[in-house]
Every structure is written in C-alpha cells, then in structure tokens.
C-alpha positions as CSV (number, residue, x, y, z in Angstrom):
1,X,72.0,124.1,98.4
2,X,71.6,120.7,96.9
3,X,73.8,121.3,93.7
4,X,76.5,122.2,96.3
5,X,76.0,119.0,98.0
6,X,75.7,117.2,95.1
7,X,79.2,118.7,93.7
8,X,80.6,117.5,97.2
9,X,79.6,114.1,97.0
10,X,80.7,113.8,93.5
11,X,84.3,115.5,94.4
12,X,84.4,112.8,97.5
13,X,83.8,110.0,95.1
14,X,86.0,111.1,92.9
15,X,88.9,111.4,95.4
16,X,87.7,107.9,96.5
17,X,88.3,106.6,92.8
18,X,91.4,108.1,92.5
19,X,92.8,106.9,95.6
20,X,91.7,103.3,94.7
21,X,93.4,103.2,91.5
22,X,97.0,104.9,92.8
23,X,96.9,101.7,95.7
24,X,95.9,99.2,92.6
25,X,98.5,100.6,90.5
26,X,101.6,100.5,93.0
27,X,100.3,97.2,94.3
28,X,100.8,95.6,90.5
29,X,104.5,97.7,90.6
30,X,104.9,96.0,93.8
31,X,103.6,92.4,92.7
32,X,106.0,92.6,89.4
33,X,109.1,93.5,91.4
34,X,108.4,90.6,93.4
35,X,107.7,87.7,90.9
36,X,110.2,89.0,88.3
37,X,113.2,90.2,90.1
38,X,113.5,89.5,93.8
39,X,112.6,86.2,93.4
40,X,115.1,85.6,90.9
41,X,117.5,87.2,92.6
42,X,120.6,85.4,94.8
43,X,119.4,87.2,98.0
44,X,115.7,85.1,97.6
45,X,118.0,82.3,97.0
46,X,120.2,82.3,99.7
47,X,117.2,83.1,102.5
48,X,114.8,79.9,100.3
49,X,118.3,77.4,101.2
50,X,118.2,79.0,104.9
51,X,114.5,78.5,105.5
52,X,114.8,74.9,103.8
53,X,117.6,74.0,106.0
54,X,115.7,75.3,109.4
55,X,113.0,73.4,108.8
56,X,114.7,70.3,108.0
57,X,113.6,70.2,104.4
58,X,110.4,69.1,105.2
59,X,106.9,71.0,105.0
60,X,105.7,72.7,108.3
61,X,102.1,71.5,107.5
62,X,102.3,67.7,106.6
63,X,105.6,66.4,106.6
64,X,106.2,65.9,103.1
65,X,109.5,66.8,101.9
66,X,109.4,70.7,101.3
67,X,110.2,72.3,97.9
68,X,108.9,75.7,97.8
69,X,109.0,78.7,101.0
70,X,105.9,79.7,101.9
71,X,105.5,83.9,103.2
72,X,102.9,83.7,105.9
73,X,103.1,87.6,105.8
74,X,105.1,89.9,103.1
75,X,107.1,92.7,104.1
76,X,104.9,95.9,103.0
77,X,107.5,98.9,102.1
78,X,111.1,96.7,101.9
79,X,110.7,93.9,99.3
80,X,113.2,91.6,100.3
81,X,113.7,92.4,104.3
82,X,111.1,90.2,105.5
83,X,112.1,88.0,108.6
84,X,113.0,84.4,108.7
85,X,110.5,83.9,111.0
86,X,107.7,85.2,108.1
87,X,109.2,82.0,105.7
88,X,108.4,78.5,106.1
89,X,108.9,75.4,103.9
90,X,105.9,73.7,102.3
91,X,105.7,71.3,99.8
92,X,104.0,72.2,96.5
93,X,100.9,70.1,97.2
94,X,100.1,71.9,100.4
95,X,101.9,75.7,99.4
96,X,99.1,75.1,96.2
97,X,96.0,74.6,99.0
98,X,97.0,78.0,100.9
99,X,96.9,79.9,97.8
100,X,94.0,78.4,96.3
C-alpha cells in the first residue's frame, strides 16, 4: 500500500516537472520571437510611430520626451496583435525603472 502511494506521488511529481519545463521551454520560444523578430519587424515599427504620435511624444509617466513603447500587458497566443491601448510611450529613464 505505501509503495503504491509512493509510485503515485513520484508519477505526480514527475508530471509536475514535465509540465514546468514544456511552459519554460515555449516561454523562451516565445521571448526570442519577440526580441529578435517582431520587434525588428515593420509592423512593431509602424504601431511604436502610432503610439509615439498618440501620446504626443512624450512619456505617460513624467513628461520627458518619450523614446521607447512601453507594453503594460503582452498579448499571450498572437505575438504582434496586442491593442494600442496595451502600448504607451516612456522615456528610457522611466521604461528602465518599470523593468528593473
């Protein structure tokens, strides 16, 4: 009785594990595609200039002239489809303090 048990905890931990490691692996696909293609790509370019432009070119936070677009959230299955309304302009000094 306690070998079964024992068998069943270790099989649960097990599946645990491996379900752990699948996320971590597709997260670092995910995080790759991100910073090396889509960001890069003229699609990121053209919704950074539209984002800029909304806000007036200035950072949402303090007023400094913005630089950099800031997600607040990031679209989880369709890299690349998030909403305007999920961007907003930050300058580095302040896009550096959310991150850090």
């Amino acid at each position: 009785m306690n070998s079964q048990i024992l068998v069943l905890l270790i099989f649960v931990i097990f599946l645990f594990a491996l379900k752990r490691l699948r996320f971590e692996i597709k997260r670092k696909l995910r995080r790759d595609y991100y910073r090396n293609h889509y960001l890069q790509s003229d699609a990121w370019q053209r919704k950074r200039y539209v984002v800029l432009r909304r806000d007036n070119w200035r950072c949402v936070y303090c007023g400094a002239p913005a630089t950099q677009v800031h997600h607040k959230r990031y679209a989880r299955r369709n890299i690349g489809n998030e909403p305007i309304e999920w961007l907003v302009s930050v300058c580095k000094s302040c896009h550096d303090s959310i991150h850090h």
